[in-house]
N, C-alpha and C positions, 0 to 999 in steps of 0.2 A: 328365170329365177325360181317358180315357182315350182316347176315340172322338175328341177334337179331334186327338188324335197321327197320325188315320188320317182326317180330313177333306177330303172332295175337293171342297169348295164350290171352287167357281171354277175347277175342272177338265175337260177334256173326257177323257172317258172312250169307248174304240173297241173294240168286242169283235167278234171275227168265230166265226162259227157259235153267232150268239146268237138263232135263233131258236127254240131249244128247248136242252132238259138244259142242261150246265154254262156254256155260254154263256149261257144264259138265266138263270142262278142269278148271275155274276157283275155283269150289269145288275144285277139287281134289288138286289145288293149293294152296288156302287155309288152305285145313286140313294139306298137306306138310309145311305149315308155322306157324303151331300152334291151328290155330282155332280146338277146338272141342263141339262147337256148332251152327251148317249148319241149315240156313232153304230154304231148295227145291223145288221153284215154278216152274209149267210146267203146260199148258193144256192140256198135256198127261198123265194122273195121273196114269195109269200103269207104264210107263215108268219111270216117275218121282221116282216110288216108286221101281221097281226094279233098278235104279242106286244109291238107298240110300243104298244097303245094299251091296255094296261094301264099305263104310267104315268101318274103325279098330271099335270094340265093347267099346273102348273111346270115341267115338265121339257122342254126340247127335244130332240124321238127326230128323230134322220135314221136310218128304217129302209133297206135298201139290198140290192140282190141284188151279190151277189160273189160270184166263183169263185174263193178261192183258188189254186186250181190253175192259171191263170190269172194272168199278171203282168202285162197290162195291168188287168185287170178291180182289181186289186189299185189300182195307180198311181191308177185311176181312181175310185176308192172315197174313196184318202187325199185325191186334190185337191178331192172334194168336200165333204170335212170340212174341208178347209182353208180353201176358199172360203166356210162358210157361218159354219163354229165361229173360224176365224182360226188353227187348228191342233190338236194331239192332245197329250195329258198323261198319258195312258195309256192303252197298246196291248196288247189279249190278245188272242194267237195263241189257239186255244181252237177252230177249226174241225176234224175227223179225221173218219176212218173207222174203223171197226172191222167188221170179217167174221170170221164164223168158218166157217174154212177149216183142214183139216191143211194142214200145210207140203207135202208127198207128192202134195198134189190142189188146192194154192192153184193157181187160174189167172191166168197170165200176165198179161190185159190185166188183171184185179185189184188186182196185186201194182202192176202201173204208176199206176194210178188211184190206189193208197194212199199209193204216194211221192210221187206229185204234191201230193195234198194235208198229207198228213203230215209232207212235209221241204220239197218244194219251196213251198209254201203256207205255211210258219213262217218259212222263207227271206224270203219276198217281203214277207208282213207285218212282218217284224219290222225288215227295210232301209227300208221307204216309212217306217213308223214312227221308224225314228232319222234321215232326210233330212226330216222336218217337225220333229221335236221341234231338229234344229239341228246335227246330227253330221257334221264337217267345214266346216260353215258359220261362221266368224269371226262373221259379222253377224245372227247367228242363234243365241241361247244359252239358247232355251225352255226345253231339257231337257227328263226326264221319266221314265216308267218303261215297261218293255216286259216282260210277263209270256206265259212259254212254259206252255203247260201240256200236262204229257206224260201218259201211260197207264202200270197197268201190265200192259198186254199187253206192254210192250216187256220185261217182266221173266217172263213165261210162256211155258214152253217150247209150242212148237209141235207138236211129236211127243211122243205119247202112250209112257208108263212101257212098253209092253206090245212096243211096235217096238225097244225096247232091248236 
């Protein structure tokens, strides 16, 4: 009874930096919930593509190289779940980086590479995601869900007790 309340048969389901860790936990939670049609972004497109074929031969995987960081690569990711799936029902931002770096000696092109994909990359997923599921579109009322998933690095101080 419980699980029908969270059943995603008949949904497409779009995860980006699902080729490993939590991206790859949420696919797999997914197809456990019904979905059997995944689309697989990672800018590890090996990788990406060997953890699609761990699903059951029901499920349709469009695995995919995407760069979040990256707004074409983005756009072109969503049209091609549009094209194959006819759209997306549920979009998780879920790609990041993480380094550990002191704040003191983080370097530059770094810190840029981690907004790209950390802000600018949630950014992009999560607009291509509401311009398919129907947002602003009168003749288009798919709807749907768009799931951010944050860290909590964003909640750990960067400099150490000791520099205090």
């Amino acid at each position: 009874m419980m699980m029908s309340l969270f059943s995603l048969a008949g949904k497409v389901c779009l995860v980006t930096g699902a080729g490993r860790g939590i991206g790859l936990e949420f696919c797999r939670a997914f197809v456990e919930a019904g979905c059997r049609q995944l689309v697989m972004l990672d800018v590890l497109e090996d990788e990406v593509k060997a953890s699609a074929l761990e699903f059951p031969q029901d499920v349709e995987v469009l695995p995919l190289r995407c760069d979040v960081s990256d707004e074409e690569s983005v756009k072109k990711a969503f049209g091609q779940a549009k094209s194959i799936f006819g759209g997306v029902d549920v979009a998780v931002a879920c790609a990041g980086l993480c380094e550990n770096y002191s704040a003191l000696e983080y370097p530059a092109e770094r810190v840029r590479l981690l907004m790209e994909v950390n802000v600018m990359g949630v950014l992009f997923t999560a607009r291509e995601a509401a311009k398919i599921m129907g947002a602003g579109d009168p003749n288009n009322n798919r709807g749907g869900s768009i799931i951010v998933v944050a860290s909590i690095s964003a909640n750990v101080s960067l400099f150490s007790s000791s520099f205090i």
